[in-house]
C-alpha positions in Angstrom: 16.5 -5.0 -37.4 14.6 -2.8 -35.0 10.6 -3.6 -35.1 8.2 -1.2 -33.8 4.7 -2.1 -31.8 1.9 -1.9 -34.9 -0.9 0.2 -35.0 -4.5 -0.7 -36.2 -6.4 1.9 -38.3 -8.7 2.1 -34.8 -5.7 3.4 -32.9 -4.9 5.7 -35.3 -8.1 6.8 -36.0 -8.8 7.2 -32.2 -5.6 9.1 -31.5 -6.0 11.6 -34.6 -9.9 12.4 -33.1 -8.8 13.2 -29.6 -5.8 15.2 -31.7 -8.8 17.5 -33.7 -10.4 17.8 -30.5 -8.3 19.7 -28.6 -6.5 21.3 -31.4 -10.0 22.6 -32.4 -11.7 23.6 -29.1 -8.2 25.5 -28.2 -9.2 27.5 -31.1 -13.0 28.2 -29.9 -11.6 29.5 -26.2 -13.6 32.8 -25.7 -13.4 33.1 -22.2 -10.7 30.8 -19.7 -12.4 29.8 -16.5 -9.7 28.4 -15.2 -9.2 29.2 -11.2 -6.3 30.7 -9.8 -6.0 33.4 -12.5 -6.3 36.5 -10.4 -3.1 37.8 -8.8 -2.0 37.5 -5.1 -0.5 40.2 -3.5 1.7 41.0 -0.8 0.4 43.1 2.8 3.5 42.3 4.7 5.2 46.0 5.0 4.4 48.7 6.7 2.4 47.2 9.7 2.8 49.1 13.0 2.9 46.8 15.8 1.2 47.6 19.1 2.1 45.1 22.5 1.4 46.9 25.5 2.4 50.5 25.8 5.4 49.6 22.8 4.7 50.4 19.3 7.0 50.0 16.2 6.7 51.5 12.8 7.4 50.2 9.5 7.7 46.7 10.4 7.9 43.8 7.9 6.0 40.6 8.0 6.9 37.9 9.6 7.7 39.0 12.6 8.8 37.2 15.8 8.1 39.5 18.5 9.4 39.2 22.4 5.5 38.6 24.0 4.8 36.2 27.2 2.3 33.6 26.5 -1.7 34.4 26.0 -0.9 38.3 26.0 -2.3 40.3 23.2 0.1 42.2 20.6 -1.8 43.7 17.6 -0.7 44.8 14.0 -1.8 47.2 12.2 -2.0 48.7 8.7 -3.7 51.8 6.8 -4.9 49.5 3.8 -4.0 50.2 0.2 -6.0 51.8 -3.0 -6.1 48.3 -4.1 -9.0 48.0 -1.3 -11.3 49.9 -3.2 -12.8 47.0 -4.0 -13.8 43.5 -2.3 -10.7 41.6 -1.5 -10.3 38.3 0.4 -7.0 38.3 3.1 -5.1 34.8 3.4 -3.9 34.9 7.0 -2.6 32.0 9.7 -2.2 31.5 13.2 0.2 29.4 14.5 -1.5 28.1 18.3 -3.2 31.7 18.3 -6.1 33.6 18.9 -7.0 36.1 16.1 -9.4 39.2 15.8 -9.1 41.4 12.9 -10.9 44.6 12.8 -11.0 47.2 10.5 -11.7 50.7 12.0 -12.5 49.3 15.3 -14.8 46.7 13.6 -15.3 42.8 14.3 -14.5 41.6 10.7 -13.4 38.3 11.8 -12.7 35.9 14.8 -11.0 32.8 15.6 -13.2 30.3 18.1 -12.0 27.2 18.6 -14.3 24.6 19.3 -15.0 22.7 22.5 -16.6 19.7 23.6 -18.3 18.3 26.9 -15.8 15.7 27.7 -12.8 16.0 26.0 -10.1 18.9 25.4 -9.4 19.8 21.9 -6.2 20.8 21.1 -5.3 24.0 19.5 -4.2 24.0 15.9 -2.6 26.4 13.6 -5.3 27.1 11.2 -5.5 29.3 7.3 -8.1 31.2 7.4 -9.6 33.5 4.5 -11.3 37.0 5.1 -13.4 38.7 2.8 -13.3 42.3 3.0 -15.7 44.8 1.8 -15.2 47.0 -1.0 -14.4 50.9 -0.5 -11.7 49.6 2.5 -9.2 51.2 1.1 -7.7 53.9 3.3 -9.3 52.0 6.4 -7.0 50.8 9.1 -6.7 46.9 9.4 -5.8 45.6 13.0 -4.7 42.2 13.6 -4.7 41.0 17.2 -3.1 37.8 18.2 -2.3 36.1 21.5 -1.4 32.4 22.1 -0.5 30.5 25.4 2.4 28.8 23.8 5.7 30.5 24.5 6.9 29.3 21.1 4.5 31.1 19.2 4.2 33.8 21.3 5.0 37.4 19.1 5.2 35.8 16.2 2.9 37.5 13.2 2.8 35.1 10.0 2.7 36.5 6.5 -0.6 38.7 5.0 -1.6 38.1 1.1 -4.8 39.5 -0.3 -6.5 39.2 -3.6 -9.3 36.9 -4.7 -10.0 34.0 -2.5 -9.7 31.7 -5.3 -6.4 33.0 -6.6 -5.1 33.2 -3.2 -6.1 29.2 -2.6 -4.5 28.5 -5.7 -1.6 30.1 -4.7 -1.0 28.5 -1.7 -1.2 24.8 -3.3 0.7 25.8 -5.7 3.5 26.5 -3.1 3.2 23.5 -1.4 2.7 21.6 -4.8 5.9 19.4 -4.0 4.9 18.8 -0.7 1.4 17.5 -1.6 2.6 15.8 -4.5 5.1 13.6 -2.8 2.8 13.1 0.2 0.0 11.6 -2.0 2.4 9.5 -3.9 4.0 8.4 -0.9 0.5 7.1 0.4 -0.3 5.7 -2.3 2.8 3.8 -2.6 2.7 2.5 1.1 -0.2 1.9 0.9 0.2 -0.8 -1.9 2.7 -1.8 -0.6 1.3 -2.9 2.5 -0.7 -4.5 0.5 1.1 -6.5 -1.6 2.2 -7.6 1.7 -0.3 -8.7 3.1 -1.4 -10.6 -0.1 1.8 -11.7 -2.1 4.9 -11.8 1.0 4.0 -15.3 2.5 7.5 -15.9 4.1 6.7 -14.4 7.6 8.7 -11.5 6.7 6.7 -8.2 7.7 9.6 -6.1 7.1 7.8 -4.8 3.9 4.6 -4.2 5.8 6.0 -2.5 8.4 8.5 0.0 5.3 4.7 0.8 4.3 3.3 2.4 7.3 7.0 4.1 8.0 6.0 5.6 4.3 2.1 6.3 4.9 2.8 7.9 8.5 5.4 9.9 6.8 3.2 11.2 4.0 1.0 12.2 7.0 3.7 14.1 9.2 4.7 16.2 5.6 1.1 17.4 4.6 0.5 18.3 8.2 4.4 19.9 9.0 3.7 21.9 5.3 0.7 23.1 6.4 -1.7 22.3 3.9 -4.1 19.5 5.9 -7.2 21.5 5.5 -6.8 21.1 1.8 -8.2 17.6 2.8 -9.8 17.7 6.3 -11.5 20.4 8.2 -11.3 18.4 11.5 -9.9 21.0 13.5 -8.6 17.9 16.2 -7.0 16.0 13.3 -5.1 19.2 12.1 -3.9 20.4 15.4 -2.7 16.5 16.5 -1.6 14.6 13.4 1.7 15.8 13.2 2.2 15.2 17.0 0.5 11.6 17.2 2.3 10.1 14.0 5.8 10.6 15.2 5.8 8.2 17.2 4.0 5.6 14.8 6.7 6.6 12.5 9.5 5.4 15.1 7.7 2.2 16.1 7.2 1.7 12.2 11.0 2.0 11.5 12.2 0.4 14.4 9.8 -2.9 13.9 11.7 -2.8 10.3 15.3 -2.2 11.6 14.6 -4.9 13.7 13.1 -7.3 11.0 15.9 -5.9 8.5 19.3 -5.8 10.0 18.7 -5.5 13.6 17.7 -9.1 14.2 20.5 -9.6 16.4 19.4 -7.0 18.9 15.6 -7.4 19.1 15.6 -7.2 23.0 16.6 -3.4 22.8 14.6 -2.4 19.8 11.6 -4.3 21.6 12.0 -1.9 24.9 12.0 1.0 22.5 9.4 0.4 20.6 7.5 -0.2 24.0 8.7 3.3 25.0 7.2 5.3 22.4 3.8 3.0 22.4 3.5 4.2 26.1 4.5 8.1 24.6 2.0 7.7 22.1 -0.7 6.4 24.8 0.2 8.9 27.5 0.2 12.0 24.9 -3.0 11.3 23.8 -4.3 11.1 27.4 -2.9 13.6 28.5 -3.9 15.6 25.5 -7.9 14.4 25.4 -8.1 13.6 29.2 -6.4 16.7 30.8 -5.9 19.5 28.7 -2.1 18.9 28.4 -1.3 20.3 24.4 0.4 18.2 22.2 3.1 20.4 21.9 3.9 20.7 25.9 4.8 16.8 25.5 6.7 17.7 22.1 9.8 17.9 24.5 9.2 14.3 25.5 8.9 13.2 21.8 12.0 14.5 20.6 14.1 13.4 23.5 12.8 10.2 22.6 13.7 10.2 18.7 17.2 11.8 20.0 17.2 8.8 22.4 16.1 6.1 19.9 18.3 7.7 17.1 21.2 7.0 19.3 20.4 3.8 19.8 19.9 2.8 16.5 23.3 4.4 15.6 24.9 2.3 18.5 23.4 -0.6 17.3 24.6 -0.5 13.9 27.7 0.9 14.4 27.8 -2.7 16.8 27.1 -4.1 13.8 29.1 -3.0 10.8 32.4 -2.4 13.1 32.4 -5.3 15.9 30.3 -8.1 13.9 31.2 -7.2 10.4 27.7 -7.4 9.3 28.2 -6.1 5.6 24.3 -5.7 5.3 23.6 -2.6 7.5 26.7 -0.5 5.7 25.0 2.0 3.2 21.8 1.2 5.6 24.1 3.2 8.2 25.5 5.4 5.9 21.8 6.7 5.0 21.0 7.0 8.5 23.5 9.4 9.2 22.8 11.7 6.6 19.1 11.6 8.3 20.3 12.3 11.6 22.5 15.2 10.7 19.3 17.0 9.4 16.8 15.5 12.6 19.8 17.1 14.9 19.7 20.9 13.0 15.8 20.8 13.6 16.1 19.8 17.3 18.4 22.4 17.7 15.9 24.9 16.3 13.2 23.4 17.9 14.6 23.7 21.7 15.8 27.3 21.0 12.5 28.0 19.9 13.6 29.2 16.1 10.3 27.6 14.1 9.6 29.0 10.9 11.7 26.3 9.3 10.9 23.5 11.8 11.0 19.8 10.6 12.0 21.1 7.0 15.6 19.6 7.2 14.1 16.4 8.9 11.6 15.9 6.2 15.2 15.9 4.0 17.1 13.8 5.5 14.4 11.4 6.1 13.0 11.7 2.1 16.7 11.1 1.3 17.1 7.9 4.0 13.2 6.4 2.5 14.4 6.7 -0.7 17.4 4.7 -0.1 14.8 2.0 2.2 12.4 2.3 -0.5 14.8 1.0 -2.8 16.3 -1.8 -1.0 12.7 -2.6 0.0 12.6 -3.1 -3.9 15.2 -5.4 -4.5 14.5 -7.3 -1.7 10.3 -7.6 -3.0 11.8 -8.7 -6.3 14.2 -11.3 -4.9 10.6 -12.7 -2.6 8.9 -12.7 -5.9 11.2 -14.7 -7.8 11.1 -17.2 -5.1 7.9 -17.0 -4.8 7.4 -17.9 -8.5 10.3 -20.3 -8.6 8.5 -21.6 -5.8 5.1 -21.7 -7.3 6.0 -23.4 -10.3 7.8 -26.1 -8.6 4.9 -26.9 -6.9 2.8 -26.4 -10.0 5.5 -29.2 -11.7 5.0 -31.3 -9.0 1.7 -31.8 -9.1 1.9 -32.2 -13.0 2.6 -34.9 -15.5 4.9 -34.3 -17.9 3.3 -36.2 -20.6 0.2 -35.4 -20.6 0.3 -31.7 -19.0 -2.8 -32.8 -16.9 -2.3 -33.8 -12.5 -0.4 -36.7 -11.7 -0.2 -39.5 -8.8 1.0 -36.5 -6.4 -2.2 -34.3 -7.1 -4.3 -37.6 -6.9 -3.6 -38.3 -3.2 -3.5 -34.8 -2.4 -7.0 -34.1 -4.0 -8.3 -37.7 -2.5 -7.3 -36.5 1.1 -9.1 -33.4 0.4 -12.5 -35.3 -0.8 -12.2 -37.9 2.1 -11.6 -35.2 4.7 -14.6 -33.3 3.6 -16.8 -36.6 4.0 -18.5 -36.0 1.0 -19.4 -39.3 -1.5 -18.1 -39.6 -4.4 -16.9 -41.5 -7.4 -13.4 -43.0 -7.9 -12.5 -44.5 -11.3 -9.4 -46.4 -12.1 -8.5 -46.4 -15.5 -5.6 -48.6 -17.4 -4.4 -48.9 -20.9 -3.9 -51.7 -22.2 -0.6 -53.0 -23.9 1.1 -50.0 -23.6 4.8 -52.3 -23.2 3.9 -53.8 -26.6 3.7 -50.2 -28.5 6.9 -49.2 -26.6 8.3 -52.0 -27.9 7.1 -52.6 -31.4 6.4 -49.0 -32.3 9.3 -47.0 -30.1 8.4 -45.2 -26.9 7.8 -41.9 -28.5 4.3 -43.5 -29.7 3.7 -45.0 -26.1 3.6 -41.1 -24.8 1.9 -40.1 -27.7 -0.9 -43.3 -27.1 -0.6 -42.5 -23.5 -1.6 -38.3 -24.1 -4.5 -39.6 -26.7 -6.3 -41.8 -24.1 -5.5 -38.8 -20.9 -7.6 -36.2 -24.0 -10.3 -39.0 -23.8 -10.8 -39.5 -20.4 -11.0 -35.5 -20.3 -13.3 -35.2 -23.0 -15.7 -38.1 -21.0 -15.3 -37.2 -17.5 -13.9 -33.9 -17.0 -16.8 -32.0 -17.2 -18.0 -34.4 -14.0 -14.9 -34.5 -12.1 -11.1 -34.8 -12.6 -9.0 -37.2 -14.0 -5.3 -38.2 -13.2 -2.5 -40.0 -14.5 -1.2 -42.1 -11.7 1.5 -44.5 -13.6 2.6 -45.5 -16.6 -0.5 -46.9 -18.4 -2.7 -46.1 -15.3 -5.4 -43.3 -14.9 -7.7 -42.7 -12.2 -10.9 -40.1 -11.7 -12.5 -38.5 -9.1 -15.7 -38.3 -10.1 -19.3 -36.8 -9.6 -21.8 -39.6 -8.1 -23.3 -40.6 -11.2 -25.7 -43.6 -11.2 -24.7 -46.9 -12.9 -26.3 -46.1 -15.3 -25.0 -42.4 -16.0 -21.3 -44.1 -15.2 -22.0 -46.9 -17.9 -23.4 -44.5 -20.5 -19.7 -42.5 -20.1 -18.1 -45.4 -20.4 -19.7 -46.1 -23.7 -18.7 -42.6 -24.8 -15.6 -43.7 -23.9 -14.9 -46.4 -26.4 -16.7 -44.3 -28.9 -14.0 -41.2 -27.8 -11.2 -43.7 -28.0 -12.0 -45.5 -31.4 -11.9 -41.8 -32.9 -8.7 -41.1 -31.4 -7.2 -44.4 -33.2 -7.7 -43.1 -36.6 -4.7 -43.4 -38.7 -2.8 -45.5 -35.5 -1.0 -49.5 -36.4 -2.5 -50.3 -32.8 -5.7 -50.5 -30.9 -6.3 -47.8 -27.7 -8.7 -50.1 -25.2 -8.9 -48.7 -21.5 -10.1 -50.8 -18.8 -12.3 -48.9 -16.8 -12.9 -50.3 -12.6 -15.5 -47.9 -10.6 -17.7 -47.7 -7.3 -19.3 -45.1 -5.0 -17.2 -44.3 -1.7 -18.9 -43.2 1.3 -17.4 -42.8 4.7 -20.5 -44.2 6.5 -20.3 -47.3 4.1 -16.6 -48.3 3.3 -14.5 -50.6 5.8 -11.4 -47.6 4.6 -9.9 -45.8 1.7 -7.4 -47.9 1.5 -9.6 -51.2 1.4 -12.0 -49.6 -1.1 -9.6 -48.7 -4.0 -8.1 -52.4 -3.7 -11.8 -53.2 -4.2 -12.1 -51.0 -7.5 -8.7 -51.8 -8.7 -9.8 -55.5 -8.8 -13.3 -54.3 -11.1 -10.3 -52.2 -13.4 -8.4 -55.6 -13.6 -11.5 -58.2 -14.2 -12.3 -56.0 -17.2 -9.0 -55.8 -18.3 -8.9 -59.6 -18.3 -12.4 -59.3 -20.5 -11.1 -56.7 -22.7 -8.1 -58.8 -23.9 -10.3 -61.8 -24.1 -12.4 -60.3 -26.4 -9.5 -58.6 -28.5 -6.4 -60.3 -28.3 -3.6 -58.2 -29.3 -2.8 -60.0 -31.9 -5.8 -59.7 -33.8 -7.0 -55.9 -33.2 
């Protein structure tokens, strides 16, 4: 019969408040402030566009225009009745400079920043202009020029409306993007570590799937355009994408190698050295010189194109000449990535961007996803040995009798205490005629006297130290350095523990006890001393059972 988890009357009671809540401050909405309520609208027909002594009417938005680099084409529009009153225009330039004017006045102007030293690199940017009201009927003029012969001519979409709606707007288009971006950091981010902290098998491969996933997550909020909903540092926005694409390739190929590339680690090695020195010399080049990001972009993707060859060489090598089974669906995956890096390549080199890196982020989402989960398995199957492993080790250094350490966890913690050259105190403990309650009373009482005397010795000196079962009837201690005294008085809590813990038993429980302080500075050697306290644990064992002979308990 199926059960179901059961609630207390605090979880229901809980659950039905936070129900009246909301069901009762729905009712008491007089005015919704939510953001993002106002409409956006469109400014993208119409524009006349002026580049030298050319001019075109009616012209649509976006618009690629044939313009050599950093000369000025302008746009222009006679604004709407909707201008009447104060509206905020969502604009963006791609690598440009921008002036907007509206009858022949300085509304707004790009600068980009500089700096002493170093050259900042240019960055395609949203910006937000507030209009004044009574614009309507004025004529709006957008001037743009960029030094890039890719984004030369080209005019990006115009929205207007309130800034507010307009920002909302705009996440809510890239809401996928963003979504899968953060959850892709957060994931690799754990991931790397859980690496760091749970995969103790030398195997990074894990690690190294974690920054492919957090670089990627990087490369998508920057390639959808929406990294100044996070930073406004205009040198991280106009260099991220650029700079992690080649952390992205050393990331993958560090885990092809790892994964199923093992065999050919002298090749991946020079690749991965190839685009560390890409990664170096674009930045310098970049920062030191002035050279933009996107002048070396040729460089980068030759690179990926090279590397992506290689990688399909290598596993075709692989699957088809070593029958490696392993790197089958991994290559499969890979293709279907490769198919969609080619299209934007192509686009890229014939200078087609409005959907740049769009297939590439599919084909790579669809080739992570299939990483991602082989990563999975492949965590789960560490795990498992890792627990197998654990517990083995835990059982080895447990006895099975009396669920406390045993000889093994004895010399391993005695190493440890004579090691650290601190003093201490070592007890050897025995019980006596444990062969005669096997015998007489069947060895299921022997365990059972055996687990009764371990609870005692716990109960005495486990709040000083630790105690061990070593052997059959034998138990030893390492101990805090007690006095003689202090050591004595234990042991008289000892027989006191013990003749409790005989109640109701046919037979007596009587423990020898043999103890003495070590110290390194003092003892011949370990091995001399515990002879020397074994012998004390004997000479009152031989008192004991003259005292009480077994058989008169």
């Amino acid at each position: 019969m199926k059960t179901f988890p059961r609630l207390t009357i605090l979880q229901i009671l809980i659950a039905a408040m936070i129900g009246v809540f909301f069901l009762v401050g729905s009712q008491l909405t007089i005015v919704d402030h939510r953001l993002g309520q106002g409409s956006v609208r469109s400014l993208n027909d119409n524009w006349v566009i002026a580049s030298g002594e050319d001019e075109s009417a009616a012209s649509t938005l976006p618009l690629q225009l044939d313009v050599k680099e950093n000369e000025p084409y302008t746009a222009l529009i006679k604004l709407p009745e909707a201008f009447s009153e104060a509206k905020t225009l969502r604009l963006r330039s791609s690598m440009q400079d921008m002036r907007i004017k509206l009858n022949e006045e300085v509304v707004y102007q790009t600068t980009k920043p500089t700096h002493p030293l170093f050259a900042i690199p240019d960055a395609s940017l949203w910006h937000f202009v507030n209009l004044p009201p009574d614009a309507d009927g004025k004529t709006l003029s957008m001037t743009l020029s960029s030094p890039y012969r890719l984004y030369s001519g080209f005019i990006n979409e115009v929205y207007y409306g309130e800034a507010d709606a307009l920002l909302f707007d705009l996440f809510f288009k890239a809401r996928y993007a963003i979504f899968f971006s953060l959850i892709s950091l957060i994931l690799g981010a754990l991931g790397f570590f859980v690496s760091l902290i749970y995969v103790r098998n030398g195997d990074d491969s894990l690690a190294y799937m974690s920054l492919l996933v957090v670089g990627m997550s990087f490369w998508i909020l920057s390639d959808e355009k929406v990294m100044q909903f996070f930073t406004g540092n205009h040198f991280l926005i106009g260099s991220i994408s650029y700079m992690v694409l080649p952390l992205i390739a050393i990331s993958f190929l560090q885990y092809l190698k790892l994964a199923v590339l093992k065999r050919h680690e002298a090749l991946v090695n020079m690749m991965i050295v190839l685009f560390l020195v890409q990664f170096i010399l674009q930045f310098i080049l970049q920062v030191g010189f002035g050279i933009a990001f996107i002048d070396s972009a040729v460089v980068s993707n030759t690179l990926i194109l090279l590397g992506a060859g290689l990688v399909i060489f290598l596993l075709g090598l692989e699957v088809l000449y070593h029958k490696n089974r392993k790197p089958r669906t991994f290559f499969l995956f890979f293709m279907v990535f490769i198919v969609f890096l080619l299209v934007d390549v192509v686009q890229f080199f014939f200078n087609y961007h409005t959907m740049t890196s769009r297939f590439s982020q599919i084909g790579l989402l669809v080739f992570v996803a299939h990483l991602l989960q082989e990563n999975f398995r492949s965590y789960m199957t560490i795990m498992r040995s890792n627990q197998e492993a654990a517990l083995l080790s835990k059982l080895a250094y447990r006895d099975f009798i009396t669920g406390g350490p045993n000889r093994a966890a004895f010399e391993r913690d005695i190493a440890e205490a004579i090691s650290s050259k601190r003093r201490f105190r070592l007890a050897i403990m025995d019980l006596n005629h444990l062969k005669h309650i096997n015998d007489t009373h069947g060895h299921q009482e022997g365990d059972r006297a055996i687990l009764l005397v371990y609870q005692a010795l716990v109960r005495t000196f486990g709040d000083g130290g630790t105690v061990y079962r070593i052997g059959g009837d034998e138990f030893s201690g390492i101990l805090a350095e007690d006095t003689e005294e202090q050591f004595g008085d234990r042991c008289n809590q000892l027989m006191a523990e013990l003749e409790r813990s005989r109640q109701g038993l046919a037979y007596p429980l009587m423990v020898a006890v043999g103890s003495d302080i070590y110290d390194e500075g003092v003892q011949v050697d370990f091995k001399t001393f515990f002879k020397q306290v074994d012998s004390r644990m004997y000479q009152h064992k031989r008192e004991l059972k003259a005292r009480q002979p077994l058989a008169n308990p």
